[in-house]
MARGURO-878395 format. One record per atom (N, C-alpha, C): residue number from 1; residue in one letter; atom name; x, z, y. Coordinates in pm, 1 decimal, always signed. Layout:
+------+-------+--------+----------+----------+----------+
| firo | marse | lodren |     east |       up |    north |
+------+-------+--------+----------+----------+----------+
|  NUM |     a |     CA |        X |        Z |        Y |
...
+------+-------+--------+----------+----------+----------+
This chain:
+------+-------+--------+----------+----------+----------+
| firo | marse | lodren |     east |       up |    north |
+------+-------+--------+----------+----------+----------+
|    1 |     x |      N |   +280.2 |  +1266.0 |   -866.2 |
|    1 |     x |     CA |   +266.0 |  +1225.6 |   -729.1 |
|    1 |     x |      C |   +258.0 |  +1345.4 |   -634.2 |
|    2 |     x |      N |   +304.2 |  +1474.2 |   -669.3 |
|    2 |     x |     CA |   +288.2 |  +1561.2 |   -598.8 |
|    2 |     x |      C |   +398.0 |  +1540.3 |   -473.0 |
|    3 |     x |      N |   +353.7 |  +1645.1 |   -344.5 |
|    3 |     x |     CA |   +465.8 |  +1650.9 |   -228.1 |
|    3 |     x |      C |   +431.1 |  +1545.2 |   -144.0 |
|    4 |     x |      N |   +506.1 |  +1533.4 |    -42.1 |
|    4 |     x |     CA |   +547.5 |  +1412.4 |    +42.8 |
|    4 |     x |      C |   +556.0 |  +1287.0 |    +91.7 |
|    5 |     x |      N |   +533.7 |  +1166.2 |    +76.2 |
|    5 |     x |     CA |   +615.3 |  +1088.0 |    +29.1 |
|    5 |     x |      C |   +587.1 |  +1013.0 |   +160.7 |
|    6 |     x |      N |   +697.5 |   +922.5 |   +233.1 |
|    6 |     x |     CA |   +726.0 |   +838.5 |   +360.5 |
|    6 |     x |      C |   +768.2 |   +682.1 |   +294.0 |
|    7 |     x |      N |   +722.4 |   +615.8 |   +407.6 |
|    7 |     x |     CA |   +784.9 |   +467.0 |   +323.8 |
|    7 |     x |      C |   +711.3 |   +348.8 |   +443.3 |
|    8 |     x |      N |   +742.2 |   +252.2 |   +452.3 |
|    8 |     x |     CA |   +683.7 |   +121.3 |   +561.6 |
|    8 |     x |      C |   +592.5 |    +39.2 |   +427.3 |
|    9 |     x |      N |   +487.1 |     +8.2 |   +483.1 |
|    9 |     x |     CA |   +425.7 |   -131.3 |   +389.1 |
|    9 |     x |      C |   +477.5 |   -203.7 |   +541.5 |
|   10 |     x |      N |   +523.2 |   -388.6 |   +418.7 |
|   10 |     x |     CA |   +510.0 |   -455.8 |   +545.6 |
|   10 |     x |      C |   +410.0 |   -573.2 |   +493.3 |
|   11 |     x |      N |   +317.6 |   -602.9 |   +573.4 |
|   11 |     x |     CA |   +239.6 |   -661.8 |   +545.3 |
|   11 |     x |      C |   +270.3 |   -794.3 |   +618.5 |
|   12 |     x |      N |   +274.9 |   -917.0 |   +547.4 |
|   12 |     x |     CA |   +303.3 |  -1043.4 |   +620.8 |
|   12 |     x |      C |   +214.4 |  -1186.0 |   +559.8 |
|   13 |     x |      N |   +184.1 |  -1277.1 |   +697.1 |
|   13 |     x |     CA |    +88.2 |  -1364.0 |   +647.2 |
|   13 |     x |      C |   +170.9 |  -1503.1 |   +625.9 |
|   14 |     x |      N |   +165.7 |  -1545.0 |   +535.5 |
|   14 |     x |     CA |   +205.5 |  -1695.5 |   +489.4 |
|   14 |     x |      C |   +102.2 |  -1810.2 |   +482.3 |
|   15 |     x |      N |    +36.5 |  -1861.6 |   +549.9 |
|   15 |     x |     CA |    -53.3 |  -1985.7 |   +547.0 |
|   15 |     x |      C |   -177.4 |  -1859.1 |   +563.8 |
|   16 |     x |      N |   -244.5 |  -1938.7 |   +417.9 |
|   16 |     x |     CA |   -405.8 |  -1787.5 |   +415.0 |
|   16 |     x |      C |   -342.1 |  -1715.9 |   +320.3 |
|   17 |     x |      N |   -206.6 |  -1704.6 |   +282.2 |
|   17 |     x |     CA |   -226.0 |  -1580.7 |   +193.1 |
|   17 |     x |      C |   -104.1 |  -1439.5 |   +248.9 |
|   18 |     x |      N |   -169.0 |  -1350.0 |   +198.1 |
|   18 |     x |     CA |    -39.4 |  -1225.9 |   +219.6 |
|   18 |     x |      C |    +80.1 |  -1165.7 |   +169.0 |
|   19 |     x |      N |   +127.7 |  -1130.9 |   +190.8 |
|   19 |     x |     CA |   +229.8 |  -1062.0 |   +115.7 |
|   19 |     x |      C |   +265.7 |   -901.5 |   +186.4 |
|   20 |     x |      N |   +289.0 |   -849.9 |    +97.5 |
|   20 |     x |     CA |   +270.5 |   -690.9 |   +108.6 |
|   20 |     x |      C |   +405.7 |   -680.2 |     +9.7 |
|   21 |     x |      N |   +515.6 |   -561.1 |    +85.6 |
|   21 |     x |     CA |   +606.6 |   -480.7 |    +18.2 |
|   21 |     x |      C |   +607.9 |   -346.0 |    +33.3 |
|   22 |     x |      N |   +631.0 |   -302.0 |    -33.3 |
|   22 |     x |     CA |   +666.7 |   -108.5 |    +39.5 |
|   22 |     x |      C |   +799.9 |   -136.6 |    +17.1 |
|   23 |     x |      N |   +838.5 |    -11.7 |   +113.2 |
|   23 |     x |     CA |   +968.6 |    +31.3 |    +87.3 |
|   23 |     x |      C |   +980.0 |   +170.7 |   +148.9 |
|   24 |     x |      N |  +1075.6 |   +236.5 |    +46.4 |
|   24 |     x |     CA |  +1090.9 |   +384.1 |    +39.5 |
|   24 |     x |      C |  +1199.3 |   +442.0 |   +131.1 |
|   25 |     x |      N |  +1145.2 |   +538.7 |   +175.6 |
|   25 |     x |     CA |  +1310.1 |   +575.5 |   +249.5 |
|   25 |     x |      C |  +1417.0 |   +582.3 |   +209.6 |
|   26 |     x |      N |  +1443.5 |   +588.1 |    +47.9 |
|   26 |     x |     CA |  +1546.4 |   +558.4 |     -0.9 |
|   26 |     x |      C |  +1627.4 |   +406.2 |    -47.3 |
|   27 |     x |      N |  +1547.7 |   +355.9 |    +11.0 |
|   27 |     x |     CA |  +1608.4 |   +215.8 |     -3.8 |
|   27 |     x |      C |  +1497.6 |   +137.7 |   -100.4 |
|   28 |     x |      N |  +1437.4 |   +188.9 |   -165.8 |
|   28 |     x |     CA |  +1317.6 |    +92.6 |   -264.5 |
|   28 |     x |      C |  +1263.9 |    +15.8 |   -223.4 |
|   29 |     x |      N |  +1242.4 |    -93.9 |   -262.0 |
|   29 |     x |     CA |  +1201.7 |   -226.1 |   -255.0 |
|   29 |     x |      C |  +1093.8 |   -239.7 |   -378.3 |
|   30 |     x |      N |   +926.1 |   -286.1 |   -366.4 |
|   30 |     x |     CA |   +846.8 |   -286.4 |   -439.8 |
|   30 |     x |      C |   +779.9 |   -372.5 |   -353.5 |
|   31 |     x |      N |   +754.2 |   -521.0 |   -436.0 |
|   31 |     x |     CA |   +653.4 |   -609.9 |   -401.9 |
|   31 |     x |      C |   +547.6 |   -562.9 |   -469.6 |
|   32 |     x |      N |   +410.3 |   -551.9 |   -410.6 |
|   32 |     x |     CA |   +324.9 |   -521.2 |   -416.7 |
|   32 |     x |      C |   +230.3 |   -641.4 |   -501.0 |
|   33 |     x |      N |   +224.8 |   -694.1 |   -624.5 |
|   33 |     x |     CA |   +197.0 |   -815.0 |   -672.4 |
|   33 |     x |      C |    +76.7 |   -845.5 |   -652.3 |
|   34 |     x |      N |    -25.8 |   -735.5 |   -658.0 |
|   34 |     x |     CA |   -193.1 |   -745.5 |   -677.0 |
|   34 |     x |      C |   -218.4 |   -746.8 |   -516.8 |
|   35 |     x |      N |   -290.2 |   -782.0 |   -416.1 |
|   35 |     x |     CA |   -307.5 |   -766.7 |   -285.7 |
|   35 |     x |      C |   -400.9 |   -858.6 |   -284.5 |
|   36 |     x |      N |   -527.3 |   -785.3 |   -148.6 |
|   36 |     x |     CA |   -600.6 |   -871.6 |    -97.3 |
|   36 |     x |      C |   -617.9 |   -758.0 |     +8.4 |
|   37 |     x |      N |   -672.6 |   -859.9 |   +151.6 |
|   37 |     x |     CA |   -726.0 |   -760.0 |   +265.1 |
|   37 |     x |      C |   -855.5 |   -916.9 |   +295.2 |
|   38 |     x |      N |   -953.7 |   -793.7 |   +303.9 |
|   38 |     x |     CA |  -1101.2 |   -879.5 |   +345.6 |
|   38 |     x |      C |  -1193.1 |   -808.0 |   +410.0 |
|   39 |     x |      N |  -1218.3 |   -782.5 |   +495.9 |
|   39 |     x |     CA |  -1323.8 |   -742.9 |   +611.3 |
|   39 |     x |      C |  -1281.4 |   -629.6 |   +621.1 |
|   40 |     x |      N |  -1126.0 |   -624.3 |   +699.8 |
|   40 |     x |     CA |  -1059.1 |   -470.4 |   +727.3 |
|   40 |     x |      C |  -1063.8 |   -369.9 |   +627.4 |
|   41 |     x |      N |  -1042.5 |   -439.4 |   +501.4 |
|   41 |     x |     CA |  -1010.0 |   -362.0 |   +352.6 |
|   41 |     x |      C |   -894.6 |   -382.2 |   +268.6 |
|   42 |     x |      N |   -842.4 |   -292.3 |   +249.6 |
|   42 |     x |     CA |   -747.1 |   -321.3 |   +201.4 |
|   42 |     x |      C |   -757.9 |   -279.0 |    +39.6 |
|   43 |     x |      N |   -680.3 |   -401.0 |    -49.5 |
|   43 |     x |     CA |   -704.8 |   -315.8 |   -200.1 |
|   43 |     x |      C |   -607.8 |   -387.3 |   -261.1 |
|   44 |     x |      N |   -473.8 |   -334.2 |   -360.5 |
|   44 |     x |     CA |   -352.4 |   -323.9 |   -439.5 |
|   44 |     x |      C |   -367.3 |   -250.1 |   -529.9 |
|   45 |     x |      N |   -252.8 |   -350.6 |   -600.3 |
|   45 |     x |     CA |   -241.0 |   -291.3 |   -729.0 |
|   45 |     x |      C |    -59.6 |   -353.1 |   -757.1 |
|   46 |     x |      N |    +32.9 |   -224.9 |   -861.9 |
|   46 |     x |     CA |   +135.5 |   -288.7 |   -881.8 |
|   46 |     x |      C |   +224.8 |   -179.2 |   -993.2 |
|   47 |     x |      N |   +256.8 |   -244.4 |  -1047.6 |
|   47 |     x |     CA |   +350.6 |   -163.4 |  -1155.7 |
|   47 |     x |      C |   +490.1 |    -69.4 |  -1115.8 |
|   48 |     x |      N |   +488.1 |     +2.1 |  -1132.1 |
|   48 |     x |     CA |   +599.1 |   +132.4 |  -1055.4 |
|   48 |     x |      C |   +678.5 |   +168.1 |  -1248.3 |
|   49 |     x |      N |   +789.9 |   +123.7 |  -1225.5 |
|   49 |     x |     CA |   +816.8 |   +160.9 |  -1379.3 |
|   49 |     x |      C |   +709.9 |   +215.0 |  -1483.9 |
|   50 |     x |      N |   +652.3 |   +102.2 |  -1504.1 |
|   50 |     x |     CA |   +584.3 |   +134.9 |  -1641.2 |
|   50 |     x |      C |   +381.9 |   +168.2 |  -1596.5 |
|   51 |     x |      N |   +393.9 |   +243.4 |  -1463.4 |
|   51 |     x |     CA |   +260.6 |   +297.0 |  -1431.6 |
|   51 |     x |      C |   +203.6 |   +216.8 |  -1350.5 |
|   52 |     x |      N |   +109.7 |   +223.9 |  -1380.4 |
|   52 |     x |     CA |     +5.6 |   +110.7 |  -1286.0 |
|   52 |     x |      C |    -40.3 |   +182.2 |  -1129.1 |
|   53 |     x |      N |    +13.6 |   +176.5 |  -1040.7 |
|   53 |     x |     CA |    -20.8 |   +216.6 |   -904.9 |
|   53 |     x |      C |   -159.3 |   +139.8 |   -822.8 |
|   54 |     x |      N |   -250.8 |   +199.5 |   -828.5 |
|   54 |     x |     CA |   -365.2 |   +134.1 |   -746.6 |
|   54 |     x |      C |   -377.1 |   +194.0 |   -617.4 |
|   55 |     x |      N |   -390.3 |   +132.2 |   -466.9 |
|   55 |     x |     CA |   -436.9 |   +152.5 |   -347.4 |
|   55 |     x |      C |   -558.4 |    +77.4 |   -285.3 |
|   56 |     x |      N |   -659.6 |   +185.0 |   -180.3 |
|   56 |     x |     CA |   -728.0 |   +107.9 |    -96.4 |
|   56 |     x |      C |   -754.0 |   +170.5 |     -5.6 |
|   57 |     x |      N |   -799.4 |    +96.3 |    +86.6 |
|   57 |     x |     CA |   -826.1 |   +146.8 |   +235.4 |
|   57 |     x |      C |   -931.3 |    +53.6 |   +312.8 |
|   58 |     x |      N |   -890.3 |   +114.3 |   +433.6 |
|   58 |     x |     CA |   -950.9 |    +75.9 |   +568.5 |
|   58 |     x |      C |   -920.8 |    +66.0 |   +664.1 |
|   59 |     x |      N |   -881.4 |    -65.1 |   +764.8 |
|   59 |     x |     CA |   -810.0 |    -36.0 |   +884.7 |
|   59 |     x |      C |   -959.8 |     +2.1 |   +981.8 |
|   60 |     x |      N |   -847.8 |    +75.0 |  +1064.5 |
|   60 |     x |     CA |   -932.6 |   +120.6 |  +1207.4 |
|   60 |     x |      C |   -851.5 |   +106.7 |  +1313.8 |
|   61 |     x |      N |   -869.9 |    -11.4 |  +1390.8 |
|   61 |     x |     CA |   -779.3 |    -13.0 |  +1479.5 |
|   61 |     x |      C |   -652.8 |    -76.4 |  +1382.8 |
|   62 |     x |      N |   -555.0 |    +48.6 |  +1480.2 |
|   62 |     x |     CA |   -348.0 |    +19.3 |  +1408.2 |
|   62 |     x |      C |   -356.1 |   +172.1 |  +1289.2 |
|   63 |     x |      N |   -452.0 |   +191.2 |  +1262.7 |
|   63 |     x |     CA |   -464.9 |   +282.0 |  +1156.4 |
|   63 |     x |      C |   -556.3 |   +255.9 |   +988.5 |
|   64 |     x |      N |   -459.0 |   +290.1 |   +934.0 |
|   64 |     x |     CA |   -516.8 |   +251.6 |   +783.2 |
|   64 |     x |      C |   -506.3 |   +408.8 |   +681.0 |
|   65 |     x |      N |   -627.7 |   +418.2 |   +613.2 |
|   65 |     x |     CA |   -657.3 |   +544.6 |   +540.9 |
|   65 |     x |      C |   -705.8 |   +437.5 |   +456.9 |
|   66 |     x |      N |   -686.4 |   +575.7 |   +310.7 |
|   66 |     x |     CA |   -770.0 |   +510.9 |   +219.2 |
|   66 |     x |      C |   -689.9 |   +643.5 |    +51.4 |
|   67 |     x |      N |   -690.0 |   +562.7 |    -48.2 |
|   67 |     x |     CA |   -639.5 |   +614.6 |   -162.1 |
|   67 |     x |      C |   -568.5 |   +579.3 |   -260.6 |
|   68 |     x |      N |   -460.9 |   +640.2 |   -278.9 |
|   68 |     x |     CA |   -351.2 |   +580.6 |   -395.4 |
|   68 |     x |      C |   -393.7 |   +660.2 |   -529.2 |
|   69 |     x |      N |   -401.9 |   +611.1 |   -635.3 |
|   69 |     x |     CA |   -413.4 |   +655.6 |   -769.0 |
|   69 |     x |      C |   -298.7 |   +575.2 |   -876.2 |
|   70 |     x |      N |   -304.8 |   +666.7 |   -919.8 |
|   70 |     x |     CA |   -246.2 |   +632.1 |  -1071.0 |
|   70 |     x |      C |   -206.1 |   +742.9 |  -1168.1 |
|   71 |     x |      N |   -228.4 |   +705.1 |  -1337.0 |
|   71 |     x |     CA |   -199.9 |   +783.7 |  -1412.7 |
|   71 |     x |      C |   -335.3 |   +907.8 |  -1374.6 |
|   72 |     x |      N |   -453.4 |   +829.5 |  -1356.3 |
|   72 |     x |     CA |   -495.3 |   +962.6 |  -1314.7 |
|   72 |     x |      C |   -540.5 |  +1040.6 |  -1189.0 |
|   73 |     x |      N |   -473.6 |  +1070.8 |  -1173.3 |
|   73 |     x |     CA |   -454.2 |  +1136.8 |  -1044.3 |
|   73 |     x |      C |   -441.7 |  +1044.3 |   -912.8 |
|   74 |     x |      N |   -519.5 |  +1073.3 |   -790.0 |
|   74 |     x |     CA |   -550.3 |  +1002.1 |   -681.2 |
|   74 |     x |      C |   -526.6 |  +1128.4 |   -549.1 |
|   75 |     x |      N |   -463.8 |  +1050.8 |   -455.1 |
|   75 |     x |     CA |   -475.9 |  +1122.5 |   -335.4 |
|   75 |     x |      C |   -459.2 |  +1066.1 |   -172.6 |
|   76 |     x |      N |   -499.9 |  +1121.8 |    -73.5 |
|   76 |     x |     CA |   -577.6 |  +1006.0 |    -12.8 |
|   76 |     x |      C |   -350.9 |   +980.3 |    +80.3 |
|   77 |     x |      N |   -383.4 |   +894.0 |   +190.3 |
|   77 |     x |     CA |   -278.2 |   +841.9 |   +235.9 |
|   77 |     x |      C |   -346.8 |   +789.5 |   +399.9 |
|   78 |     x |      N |   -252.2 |   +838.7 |   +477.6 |
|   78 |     x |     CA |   -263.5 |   +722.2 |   +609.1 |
|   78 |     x |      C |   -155.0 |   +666.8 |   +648.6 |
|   79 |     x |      N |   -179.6 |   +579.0 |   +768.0 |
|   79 |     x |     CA |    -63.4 |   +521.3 |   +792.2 |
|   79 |     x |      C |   -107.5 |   +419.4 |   +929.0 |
|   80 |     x |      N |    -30.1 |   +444.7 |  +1006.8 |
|   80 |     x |     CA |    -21.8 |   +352.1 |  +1170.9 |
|   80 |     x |      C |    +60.5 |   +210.3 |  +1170.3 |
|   81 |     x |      N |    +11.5 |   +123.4 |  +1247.0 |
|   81 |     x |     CA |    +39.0 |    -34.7 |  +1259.0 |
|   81 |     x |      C |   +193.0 |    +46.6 |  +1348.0 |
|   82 |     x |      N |   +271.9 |    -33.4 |  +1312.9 |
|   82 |     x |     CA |   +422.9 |    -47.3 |  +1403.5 |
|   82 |     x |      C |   +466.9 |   -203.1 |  +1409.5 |
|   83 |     x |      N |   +500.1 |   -267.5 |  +1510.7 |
|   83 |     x |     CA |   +524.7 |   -389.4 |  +1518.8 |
|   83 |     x |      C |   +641.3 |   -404.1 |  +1506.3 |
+------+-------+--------+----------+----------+----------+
């Protein structure tokens, strides 16, 4: 997980439940299977070929921080609301 990395979550509501995708600047498409957001928390989980990817956070405002792990290794992430 070293370097860089850019990408949109889109987060969308269906009745009471959510749905969450990323997608990579290269075109990747990853439904996010594990998801819940509950008292401006956010917490995922989802399989990335083979590795188990875990995230969580915190919105503030149109801003969300928090931490991606997997395999190990964790490092933190932000990211701004865009409509």
């Amino acid at each position: 997980m070293p370097g860089t990395n850019t990408g949109i979550l889109v987060i969308s509501q269906e009745g009471d439940a959510y749905k969450c995708v990323a997608l990579t600047d290269d075109g990747y498409e990853q439904l996010i299977d594990s998801f819940d957001i509950t008292d401006g928390k956010i917490s995922a989980s989802y399989d990335s070929m083979g590795t188990l990817v875990e995230f969580d956070g915190l919105f503030d405002g149109n801003n969300l921080s928090g931490t991606l792990s997997a395999e190990g290794m964790s490092m933190g992430y932000t990211a701004t609301k865009v409509e």
